[in-house]
C-alpha positions as CSV (number, residue, x, y, z in Angstrom):
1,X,0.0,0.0,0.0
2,X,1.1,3.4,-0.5
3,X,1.8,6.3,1.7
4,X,-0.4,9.4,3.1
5,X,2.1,11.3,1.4
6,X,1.5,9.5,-1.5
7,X,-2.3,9.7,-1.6
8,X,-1.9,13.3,-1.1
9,X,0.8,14.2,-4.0
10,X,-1.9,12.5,-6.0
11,X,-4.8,14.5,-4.6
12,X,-3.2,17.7,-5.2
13,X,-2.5,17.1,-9.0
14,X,-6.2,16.3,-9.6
15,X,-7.7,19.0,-12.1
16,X,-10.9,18.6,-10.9
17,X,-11.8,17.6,-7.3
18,X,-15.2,17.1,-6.0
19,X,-16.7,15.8,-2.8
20,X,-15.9,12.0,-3.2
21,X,-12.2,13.2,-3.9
22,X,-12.7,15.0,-1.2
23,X,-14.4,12.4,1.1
24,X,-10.9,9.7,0.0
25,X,-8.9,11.8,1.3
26,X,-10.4,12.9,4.2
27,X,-11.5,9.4,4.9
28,X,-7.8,8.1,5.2
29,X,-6.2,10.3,7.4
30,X,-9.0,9.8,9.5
31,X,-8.3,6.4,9.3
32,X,-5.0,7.0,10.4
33,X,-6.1,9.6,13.2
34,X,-4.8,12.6,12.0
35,X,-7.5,15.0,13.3
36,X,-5.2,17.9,12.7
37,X,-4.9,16.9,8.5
38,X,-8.1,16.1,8.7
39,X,-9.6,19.8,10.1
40,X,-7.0,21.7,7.7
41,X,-8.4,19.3,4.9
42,X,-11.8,20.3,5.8
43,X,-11.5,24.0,5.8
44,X,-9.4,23.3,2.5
45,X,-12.5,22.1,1.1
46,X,-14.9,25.1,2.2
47,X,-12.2,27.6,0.4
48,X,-12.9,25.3,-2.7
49,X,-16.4,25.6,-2.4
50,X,-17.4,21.8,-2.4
51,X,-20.5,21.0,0.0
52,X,-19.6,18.6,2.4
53,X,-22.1,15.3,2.3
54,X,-23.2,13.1,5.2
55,X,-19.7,11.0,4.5
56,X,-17.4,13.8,5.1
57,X,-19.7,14.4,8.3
58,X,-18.9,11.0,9.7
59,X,-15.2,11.3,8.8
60,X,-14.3,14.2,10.6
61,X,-16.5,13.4,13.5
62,X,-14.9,10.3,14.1
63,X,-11.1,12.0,14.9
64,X,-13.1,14.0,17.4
65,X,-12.9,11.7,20.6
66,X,-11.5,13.1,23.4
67,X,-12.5,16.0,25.4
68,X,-10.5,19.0,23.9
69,X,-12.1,17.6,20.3
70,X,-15.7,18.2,22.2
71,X,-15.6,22.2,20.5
72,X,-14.9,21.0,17.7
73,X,-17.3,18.2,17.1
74,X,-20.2,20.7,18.5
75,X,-18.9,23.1,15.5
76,X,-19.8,20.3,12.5
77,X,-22.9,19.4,14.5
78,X,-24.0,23.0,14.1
79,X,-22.5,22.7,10.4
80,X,-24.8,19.5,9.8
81,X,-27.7,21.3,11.4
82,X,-26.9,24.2,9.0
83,X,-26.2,21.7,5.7
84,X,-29.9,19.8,7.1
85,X,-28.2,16.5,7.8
86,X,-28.8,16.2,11.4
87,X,-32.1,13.2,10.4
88,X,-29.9,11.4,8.3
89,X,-29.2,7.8,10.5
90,X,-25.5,7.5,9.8
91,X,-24.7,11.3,10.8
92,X,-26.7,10.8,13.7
93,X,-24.8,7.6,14.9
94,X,-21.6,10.0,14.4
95,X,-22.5,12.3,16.4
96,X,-24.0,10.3,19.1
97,X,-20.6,8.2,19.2
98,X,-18.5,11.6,19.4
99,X,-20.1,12.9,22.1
100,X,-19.9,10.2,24.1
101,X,-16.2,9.1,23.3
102,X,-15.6,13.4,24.0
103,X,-17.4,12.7,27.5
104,X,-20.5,14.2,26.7
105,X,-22.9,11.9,27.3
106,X,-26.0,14.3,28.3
107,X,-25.7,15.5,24.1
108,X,-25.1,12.4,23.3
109,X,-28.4,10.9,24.5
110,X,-30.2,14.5,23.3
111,X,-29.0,13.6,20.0
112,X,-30.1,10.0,20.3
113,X,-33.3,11.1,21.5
114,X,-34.0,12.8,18.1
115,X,-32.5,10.4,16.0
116,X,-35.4,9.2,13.6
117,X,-36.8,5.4,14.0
């Protein structure tokens, strides 16, 4: 398998990107826990004006788990609100698994609580 550094060279020479380039790469340095590459990726993204979808949601929620992540993760909650994702199942298991791995477990039974059936 190839590098991050690898995947990334790649990235950077694509012409085009759009949000499923966008969601690889932000996908795998989440995979590798690199919450920091993963934020500065995100905020790349917004410059470029690609809408996020509900998988680039779920990626950068999961490098939020620990307590200083907690600001963080309540900032895309508010973006998902904002983008009308918050119903979506798979965002909502997200969220409700960052908040509890940041120690929040009062939002994260508020946001099972409206989680739809």
């Amino acid at each position: 398998c190839g590098s991050l550094e690898d995947a990334q060279t790649i990235f950077d020479t694509m012409p085009e990107r759009d949000v499923l380039s966008w969601n690889a790469i932000v996908a795998l340095y989440a995979q590798h826990g690199q919450s920091k590459d993963v934020c500065q990726l995100f905020q790349r993204m917004q410059v470029e004006g690609v809408i996020p979808d509900r998988l680039t949601f779920v990626s950068i929620l999961s490098v939020c788990h620990s307590k200083t992540a907690l600001a963080e993760g309540k900032q895309m909650h508010n973006l998902i609100v904002a983008n009308g994702m918050e119903l979506d199942i798979v965002v909502a298991n997200a969220l409700v698994i960052m908040y509890s791995k940041c120690g929040s477990l009062k939002e994260a039974r508020r946001t099972f609580e409206t989680m739809p059936d």
